[in-house]
C-alpha positions as a LaTeX table, in Angstrom:
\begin{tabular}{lrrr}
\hline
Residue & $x$ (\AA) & $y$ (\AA) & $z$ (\AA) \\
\hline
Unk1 & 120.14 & 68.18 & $-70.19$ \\
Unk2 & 117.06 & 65.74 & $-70.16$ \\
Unk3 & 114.36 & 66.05 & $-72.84$ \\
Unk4 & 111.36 & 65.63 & $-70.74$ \\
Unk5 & 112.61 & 68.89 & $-69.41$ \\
Unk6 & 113.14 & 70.96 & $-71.93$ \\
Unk7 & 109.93 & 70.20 & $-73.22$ \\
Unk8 & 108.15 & 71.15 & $-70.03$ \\
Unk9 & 110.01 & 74.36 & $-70.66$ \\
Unk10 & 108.78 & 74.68 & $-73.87$ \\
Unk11 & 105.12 & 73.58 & $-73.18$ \\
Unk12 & 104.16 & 75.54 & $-69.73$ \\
Unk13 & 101.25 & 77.35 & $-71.73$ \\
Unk14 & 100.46 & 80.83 & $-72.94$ \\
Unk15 & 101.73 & 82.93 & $-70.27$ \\
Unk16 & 104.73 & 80.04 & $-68.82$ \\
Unk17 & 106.41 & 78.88 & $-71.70$ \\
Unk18 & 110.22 & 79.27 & $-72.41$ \\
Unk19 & 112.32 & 79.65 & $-75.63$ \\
Unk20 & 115.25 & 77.32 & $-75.51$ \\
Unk21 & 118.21 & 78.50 & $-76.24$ \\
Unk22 & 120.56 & 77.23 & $-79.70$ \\
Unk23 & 122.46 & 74.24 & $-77.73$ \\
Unk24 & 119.44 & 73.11 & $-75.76$ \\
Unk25 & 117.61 & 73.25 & $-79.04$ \\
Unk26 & 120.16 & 71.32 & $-80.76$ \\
Unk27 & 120.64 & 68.48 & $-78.37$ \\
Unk28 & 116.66 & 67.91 & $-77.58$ \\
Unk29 & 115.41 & 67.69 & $-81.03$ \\
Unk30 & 118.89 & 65.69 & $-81.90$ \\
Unk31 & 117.50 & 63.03 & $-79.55$ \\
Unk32 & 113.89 & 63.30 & $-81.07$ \\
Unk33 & 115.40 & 62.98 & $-84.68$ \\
Unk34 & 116.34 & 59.36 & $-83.81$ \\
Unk35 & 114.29 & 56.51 & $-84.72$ \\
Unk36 & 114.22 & 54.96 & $-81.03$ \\
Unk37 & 112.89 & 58.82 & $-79.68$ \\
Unk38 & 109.59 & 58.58 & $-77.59$ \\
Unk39 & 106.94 & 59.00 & $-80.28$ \\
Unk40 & 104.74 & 61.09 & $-77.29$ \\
Unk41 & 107.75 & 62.65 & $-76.68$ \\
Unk42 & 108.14 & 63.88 & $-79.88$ \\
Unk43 & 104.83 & 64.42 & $-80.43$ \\
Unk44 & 104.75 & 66.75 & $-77.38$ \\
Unk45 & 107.46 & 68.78 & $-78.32$ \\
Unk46 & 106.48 & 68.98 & $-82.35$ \\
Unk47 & 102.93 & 70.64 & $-81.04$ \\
Unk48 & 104.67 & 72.64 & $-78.38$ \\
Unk49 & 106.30 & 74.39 & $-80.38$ \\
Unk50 & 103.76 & 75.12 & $-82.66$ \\
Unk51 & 101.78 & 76.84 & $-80.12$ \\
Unk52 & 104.64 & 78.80 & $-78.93$ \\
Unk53 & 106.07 & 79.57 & $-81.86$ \\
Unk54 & 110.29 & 79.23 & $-82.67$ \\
Unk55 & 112.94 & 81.32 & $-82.65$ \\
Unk56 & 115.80 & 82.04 & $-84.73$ \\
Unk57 & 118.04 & 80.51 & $-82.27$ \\
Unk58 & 115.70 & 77.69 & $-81.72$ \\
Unk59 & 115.91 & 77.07 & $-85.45$ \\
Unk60 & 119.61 & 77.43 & $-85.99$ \\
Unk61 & 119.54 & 74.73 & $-83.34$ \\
Unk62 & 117.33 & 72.59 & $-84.99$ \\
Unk63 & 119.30 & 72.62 & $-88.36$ \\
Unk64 & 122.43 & 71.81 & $-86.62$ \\
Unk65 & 120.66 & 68.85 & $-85.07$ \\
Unk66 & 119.10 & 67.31 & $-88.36$ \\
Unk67 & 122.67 & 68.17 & $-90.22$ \\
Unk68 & 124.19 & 65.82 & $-87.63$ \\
Unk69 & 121.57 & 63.21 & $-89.07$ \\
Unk70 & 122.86 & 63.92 & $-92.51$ \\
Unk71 & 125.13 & 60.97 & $-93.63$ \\
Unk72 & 128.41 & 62.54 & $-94.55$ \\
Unk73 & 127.37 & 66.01 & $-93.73$ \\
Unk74 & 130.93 & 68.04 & $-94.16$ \\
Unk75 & 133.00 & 65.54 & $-96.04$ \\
Unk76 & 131.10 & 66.93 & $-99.64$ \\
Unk77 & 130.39 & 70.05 & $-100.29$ \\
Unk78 & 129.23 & 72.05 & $-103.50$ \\
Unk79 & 131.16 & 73.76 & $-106.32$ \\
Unk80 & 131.79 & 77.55 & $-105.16$ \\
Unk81 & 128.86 & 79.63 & $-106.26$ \\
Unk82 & 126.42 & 76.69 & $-105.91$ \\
Unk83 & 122.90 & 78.20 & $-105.57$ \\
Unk84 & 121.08 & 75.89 & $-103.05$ \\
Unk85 & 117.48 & 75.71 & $-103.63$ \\
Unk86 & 115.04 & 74.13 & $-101.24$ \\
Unk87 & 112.02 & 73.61 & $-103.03$ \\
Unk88 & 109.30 & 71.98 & $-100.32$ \\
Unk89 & 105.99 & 73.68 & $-101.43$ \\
Unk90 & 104.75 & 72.77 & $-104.54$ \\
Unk91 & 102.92 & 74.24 & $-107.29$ \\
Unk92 & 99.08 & 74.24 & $-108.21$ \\
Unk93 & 98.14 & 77.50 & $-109.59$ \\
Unk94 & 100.76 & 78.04 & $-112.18$ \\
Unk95 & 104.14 & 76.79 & $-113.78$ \\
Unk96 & 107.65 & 76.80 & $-112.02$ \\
Unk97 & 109.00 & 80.16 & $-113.40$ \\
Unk98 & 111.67 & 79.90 & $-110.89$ \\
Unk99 & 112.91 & 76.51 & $-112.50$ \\
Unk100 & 113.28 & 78.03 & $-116.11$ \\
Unk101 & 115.44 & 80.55 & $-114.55$ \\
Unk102 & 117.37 & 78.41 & $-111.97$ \\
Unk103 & 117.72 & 75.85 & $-115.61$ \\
Unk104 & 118.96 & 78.87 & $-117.69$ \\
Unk105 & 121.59 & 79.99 & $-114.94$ \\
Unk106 & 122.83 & 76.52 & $-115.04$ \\
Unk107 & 123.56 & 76.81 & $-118.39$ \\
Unk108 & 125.48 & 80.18 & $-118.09$ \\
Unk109 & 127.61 & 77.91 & $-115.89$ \\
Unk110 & 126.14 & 78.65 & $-112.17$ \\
Unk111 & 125.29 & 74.97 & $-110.33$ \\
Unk112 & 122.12 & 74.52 & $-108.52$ \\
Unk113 & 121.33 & 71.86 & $-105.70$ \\
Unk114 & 117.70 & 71.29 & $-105.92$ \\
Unk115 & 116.57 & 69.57 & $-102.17$ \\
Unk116 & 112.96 & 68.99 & $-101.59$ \\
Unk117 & 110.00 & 66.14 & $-101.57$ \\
Unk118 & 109.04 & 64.49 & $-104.55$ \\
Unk119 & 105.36 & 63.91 & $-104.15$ \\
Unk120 & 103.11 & 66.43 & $-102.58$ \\
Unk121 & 99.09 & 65.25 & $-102.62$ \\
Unk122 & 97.35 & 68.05 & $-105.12$ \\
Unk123 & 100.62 & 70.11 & $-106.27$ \\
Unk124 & 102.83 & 69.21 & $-108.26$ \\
Unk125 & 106.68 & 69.31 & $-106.81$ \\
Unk126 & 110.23 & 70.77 & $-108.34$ \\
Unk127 & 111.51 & 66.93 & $-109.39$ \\
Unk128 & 108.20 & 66.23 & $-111.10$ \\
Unk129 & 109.09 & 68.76 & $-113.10$ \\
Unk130 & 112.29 & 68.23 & $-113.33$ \\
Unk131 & 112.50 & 65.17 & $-114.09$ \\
Unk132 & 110.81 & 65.85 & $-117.25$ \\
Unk133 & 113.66 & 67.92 & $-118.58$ \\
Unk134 & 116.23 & 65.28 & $-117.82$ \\
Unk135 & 117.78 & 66.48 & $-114.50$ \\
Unk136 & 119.60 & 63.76 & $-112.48$ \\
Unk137 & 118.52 & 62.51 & $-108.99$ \\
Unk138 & 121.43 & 61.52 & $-106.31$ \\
Unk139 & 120.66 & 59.59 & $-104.01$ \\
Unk140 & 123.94 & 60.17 & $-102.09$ \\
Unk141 & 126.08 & 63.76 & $-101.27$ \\
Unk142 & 128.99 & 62.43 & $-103.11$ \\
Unk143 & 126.87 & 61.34 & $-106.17$ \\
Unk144 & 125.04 & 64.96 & $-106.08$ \\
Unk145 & 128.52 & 66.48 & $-106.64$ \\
Unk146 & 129.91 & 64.38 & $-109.50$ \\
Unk147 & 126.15 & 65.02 & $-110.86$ \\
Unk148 & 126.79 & 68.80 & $-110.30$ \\
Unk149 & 129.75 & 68.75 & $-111.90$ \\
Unk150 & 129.31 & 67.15 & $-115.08$ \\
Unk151 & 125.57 & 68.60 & $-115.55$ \\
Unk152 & 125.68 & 71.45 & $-113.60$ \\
Unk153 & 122.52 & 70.99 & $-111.65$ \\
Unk154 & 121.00 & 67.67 & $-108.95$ \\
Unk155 & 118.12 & 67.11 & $-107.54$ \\
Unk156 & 118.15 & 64.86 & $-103.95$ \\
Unk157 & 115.11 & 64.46 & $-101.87$ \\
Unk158 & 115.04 & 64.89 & $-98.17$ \\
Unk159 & 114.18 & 61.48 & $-98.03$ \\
Unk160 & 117.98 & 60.39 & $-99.00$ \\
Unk161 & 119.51 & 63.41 & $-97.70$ \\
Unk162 & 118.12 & 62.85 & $-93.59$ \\
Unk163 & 115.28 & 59.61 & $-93.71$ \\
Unk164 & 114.55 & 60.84 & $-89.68$ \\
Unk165 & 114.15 & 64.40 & $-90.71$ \\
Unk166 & 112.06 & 63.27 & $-93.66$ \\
Unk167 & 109.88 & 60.66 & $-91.14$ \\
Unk168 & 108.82 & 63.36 & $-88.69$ \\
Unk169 & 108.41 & 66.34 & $-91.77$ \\
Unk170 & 105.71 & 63.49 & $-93.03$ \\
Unk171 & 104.18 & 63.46 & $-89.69$ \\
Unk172 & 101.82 & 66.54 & $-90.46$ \\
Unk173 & 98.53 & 64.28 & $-91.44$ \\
Unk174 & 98.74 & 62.49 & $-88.30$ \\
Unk175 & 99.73 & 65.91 & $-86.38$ \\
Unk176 & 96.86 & 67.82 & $-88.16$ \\
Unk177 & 99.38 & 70.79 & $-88.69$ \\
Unk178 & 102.85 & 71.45 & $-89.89$ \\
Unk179 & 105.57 & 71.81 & $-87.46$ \\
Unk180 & 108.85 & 73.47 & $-87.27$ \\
Unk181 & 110.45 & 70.66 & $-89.57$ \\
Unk182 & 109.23 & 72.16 & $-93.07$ \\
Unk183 & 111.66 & 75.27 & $-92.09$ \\
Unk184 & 114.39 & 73.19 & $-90.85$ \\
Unk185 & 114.36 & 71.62 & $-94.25$ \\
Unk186 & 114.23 & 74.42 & $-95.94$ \\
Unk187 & 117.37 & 75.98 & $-93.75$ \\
Unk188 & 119.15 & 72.35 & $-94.40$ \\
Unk189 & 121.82 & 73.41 & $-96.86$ \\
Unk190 & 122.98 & 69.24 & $-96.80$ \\
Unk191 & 125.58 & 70.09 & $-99.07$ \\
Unk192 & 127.05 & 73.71 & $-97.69$ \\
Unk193 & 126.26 & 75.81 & $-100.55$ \\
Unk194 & 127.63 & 79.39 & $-100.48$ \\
Unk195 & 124.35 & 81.08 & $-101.59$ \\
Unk196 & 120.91 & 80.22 & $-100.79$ \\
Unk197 & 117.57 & 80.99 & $-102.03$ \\
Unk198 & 114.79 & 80.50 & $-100.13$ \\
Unk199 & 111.46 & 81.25 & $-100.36$ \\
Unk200 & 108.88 & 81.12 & $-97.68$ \\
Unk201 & 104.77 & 81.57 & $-97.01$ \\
Unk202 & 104.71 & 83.35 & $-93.48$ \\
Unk203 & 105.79 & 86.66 & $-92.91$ \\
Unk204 & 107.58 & 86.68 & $-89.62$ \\
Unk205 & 109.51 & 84.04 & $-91.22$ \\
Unk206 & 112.30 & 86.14 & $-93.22$ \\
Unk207 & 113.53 & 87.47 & $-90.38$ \\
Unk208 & 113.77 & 84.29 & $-88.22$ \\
Unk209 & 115.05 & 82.54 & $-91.32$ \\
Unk210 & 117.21 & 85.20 & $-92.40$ \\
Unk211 & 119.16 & 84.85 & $-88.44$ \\
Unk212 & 119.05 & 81.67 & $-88.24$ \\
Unk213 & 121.28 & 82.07 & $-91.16$ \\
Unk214 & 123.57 & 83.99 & $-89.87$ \\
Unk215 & 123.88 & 81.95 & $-86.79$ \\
Unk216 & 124.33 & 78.93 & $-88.71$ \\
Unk217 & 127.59 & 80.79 & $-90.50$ \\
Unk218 & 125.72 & 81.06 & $-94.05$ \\
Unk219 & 127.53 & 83.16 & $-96.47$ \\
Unk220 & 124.90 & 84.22 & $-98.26$ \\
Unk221 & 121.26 & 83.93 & $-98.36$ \\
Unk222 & 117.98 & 85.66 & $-99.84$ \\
Unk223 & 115.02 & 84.76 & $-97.71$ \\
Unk224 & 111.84 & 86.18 & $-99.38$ \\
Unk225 & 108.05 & 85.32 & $-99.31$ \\
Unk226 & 107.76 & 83.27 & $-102.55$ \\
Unk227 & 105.17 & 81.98 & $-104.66$ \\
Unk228 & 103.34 & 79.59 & $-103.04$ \\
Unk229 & 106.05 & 79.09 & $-100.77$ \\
Unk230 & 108.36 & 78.06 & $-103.37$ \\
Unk231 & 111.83 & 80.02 & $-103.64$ \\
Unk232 & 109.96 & 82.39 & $-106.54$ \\
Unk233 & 109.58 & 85.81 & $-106.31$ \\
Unk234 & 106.85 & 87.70 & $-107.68$ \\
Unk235 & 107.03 & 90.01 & $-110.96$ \\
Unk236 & 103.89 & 91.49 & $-110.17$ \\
Unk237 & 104.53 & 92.65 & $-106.51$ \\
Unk238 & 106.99 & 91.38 & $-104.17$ \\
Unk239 & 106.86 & 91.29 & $-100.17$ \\
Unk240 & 109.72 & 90.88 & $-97.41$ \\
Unk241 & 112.90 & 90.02 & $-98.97$ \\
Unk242 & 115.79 & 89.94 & $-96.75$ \\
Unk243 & 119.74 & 89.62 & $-97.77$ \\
Unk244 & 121.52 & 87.98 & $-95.23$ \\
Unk245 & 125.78 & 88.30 & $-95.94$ \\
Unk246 & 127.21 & 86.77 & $-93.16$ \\
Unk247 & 126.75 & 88.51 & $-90.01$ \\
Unk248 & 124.92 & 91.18 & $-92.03$ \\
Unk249 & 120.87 & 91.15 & $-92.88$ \\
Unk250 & 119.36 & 94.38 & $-95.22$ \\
Unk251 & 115.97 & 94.57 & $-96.25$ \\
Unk252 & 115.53 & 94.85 & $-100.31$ \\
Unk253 & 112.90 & 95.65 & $-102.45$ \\
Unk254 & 111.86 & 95.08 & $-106.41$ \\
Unk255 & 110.10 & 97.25 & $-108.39$ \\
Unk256 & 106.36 & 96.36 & $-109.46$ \\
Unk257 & 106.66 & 95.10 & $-113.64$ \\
Unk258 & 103.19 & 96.42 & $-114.19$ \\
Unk259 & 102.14 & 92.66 & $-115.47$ \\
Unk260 & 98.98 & 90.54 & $-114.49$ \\
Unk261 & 99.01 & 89.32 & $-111.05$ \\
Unk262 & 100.01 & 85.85 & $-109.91$ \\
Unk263 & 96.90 & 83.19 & $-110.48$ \\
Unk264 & 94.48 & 83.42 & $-107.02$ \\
Unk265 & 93.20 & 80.24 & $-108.20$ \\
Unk266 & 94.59 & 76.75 & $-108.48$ \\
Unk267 & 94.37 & 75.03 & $-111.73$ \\
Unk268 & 91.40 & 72.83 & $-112.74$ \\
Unk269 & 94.15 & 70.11 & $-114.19$ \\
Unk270 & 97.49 & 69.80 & $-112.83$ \\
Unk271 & 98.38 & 68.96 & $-116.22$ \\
Unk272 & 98.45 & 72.72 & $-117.25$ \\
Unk273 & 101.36 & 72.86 & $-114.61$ \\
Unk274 & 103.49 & 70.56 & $-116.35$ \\
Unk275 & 102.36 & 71.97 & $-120.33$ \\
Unk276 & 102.51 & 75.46 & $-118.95$ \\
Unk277 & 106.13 & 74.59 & $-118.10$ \\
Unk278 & 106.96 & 73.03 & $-121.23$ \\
Unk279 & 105.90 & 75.89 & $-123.12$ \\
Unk280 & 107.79 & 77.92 & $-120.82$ \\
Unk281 & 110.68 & 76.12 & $-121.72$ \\
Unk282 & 110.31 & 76.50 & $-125.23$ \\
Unk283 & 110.54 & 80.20 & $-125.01$ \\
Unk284 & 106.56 & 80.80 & $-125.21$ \\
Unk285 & 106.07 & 82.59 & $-122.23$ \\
Unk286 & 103.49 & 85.29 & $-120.66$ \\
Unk287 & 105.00 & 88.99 & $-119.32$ \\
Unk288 & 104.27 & 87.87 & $-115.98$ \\
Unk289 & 105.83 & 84.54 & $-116.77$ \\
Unk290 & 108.80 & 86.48 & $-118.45$ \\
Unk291 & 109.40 & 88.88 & $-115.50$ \\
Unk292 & 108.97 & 86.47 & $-113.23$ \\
Unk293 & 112.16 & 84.51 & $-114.72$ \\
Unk294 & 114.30 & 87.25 & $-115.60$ \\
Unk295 & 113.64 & 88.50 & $-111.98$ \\
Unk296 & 114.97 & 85.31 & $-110.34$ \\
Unk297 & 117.31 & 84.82 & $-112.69$ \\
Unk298 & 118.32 & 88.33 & $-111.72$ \\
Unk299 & 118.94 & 87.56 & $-107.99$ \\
Unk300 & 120.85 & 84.00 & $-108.84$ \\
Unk301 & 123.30 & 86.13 & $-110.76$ \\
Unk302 & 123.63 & 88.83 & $-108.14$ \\
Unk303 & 123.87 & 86.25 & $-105.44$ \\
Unk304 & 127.54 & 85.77 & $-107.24$ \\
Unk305 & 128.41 & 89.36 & $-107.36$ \\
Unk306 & 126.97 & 91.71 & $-105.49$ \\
Unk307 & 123.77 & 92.57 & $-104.79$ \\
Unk308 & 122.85 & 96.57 & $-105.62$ \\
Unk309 & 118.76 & 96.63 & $-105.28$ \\
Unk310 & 119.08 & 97.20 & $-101.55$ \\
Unk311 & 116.80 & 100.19 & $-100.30$ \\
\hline
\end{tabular}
């Protein structure tokens, strides 16, 4: 296989272009992910796909490429039960609900791997957040287990777990648009966590997330459209959720709580973010805010039993 051709595959046009399939998808974007890759070429392909959209194979292919770019990837891997949550979005219109539940389920004794970026311009980020509250940053696989197991839950951002995943997911202001990359980090799972919980802003995307995991040999996944793209569901409705147990995908559904609706609008102050948290934290908390916890904290339990809301 060359990569020149497989992008030509990929970027013949509307009517010409090809899907690759999971080893050609692997090995091409495994050659991009190094730092000596033609930028064009990589360029070229990044955009390519964009226009012609990726599969689930394609994807599956892709993670297996940037996990071969992740230092130590299969020598440490989580506690069983670990939760793995990606958290690349960011937050501007309201709190991280979904962090006051993933905190509280830490402290019933579930661990949580928290993988994202730290800084996103006009949001503020999971570790921001976190950080606040005294959760520990590794900086290494090895030192996010020992962190998991004395605290029970680590942060790590992509930026330690793969830098040449993280270098081309930071490409998108000098691409103009976001590429396949911000999915592949979601679908990372650096440190092989059993369950996953993954939120995501695009529709079509729980079912080409939800196959990749099965290709991939997940165990267990929830794949949902989340709050701002962040792994939280909603309280006050709740779109595409799919429950992926390993070869197995189901489609699942929440009732409506009958609270407000999720903020439309971002916050004037991003402080309110970080104060809204806080008094989340303390136990102060709106129904929306409350459902919105219990709900996630719902599907982090049933992740390590069994879940019995499928319809």
């Amino acid at each position: 296989m060359e990569v020149a051709s497989l992008i030509k595959r990929v970027a013949r046009g509307k009517h010409g272009s090809e899907h690759l399939n999971q080893d050609e998808a692997r090995f091409v974007f495994s050659e991009l992910l190094n730092p000596q890759a033609d930028a064009l070429q990589l360029g070229a392909f990044l955009i390519a796909q964009r226009m012609k959209g990726e599969t689930s194979a394609e994807l599956a292919g892709f993670v297996q490429a940037a996990r071969e770019h992740v230092s130590h990837f299969n020598h440490t891997i989580a506690p069983q039960g670990t939760v793995d949550l990606p958290c690349y979005a960011g937050k501007r219109r309201a709190a991280h609900a979904y962090l006051i539940a993933a905190l509280e389920a830490k402290d019933k004794g579930i661990p949580i791997f928290v993988h994202g970026i730290s800084h996103i311009e006009g949001r503020v980020t999971a570790w921001q957040v976190l950080q606040t509250v005294g959760i520990k940053a590794a900086t290494t696989l090895s030192e996010a287990k020992n962190i998991m197991d004395e605290h029970g839950m680590v942060y790590m951002d992509l930026e330690d777990i793969c830098p040449d995943l993280n270098r081309i997911y930071h490409l998108r202001d000098r691409l103009g648009v976001r590429s396949f990359v911000n999915t592949v980090a979601r679908l990372l799972n650096p440190m092989q966590c059993d369950k996953q919980l993954n939120g995501f802003f695009h529709t079509p995307y729980a079912d080409y997330m939800a196959e990749a995991n099965v290709l991939l040999g997940q165990k267990e996944s929830l794949v949902f459209m989340g709050a701002e793209g962040e792994p939280e569901l909603y309280a006050d409705r709740q779109k595409v959720v799919k429950h992926q147990t390993g070869n197995t995908i189901e489609s699942i559904a929440f009732e409506d709580s009958g609270c407000e609706t999720y903020p439309k609008q971002a916050v004037e102050d991003l402080q309110q973010i970080y104060d809204d948290f806080q008094r989340m934290l303390n136990g102060n908390r709106t129904e929306r805010e409350q459902a919105t916890v219990e709900r996630v904290k719902q599907v982090i339990f049933s992740l390590n039993s069994h879940l019995v809301i499928a319809v």
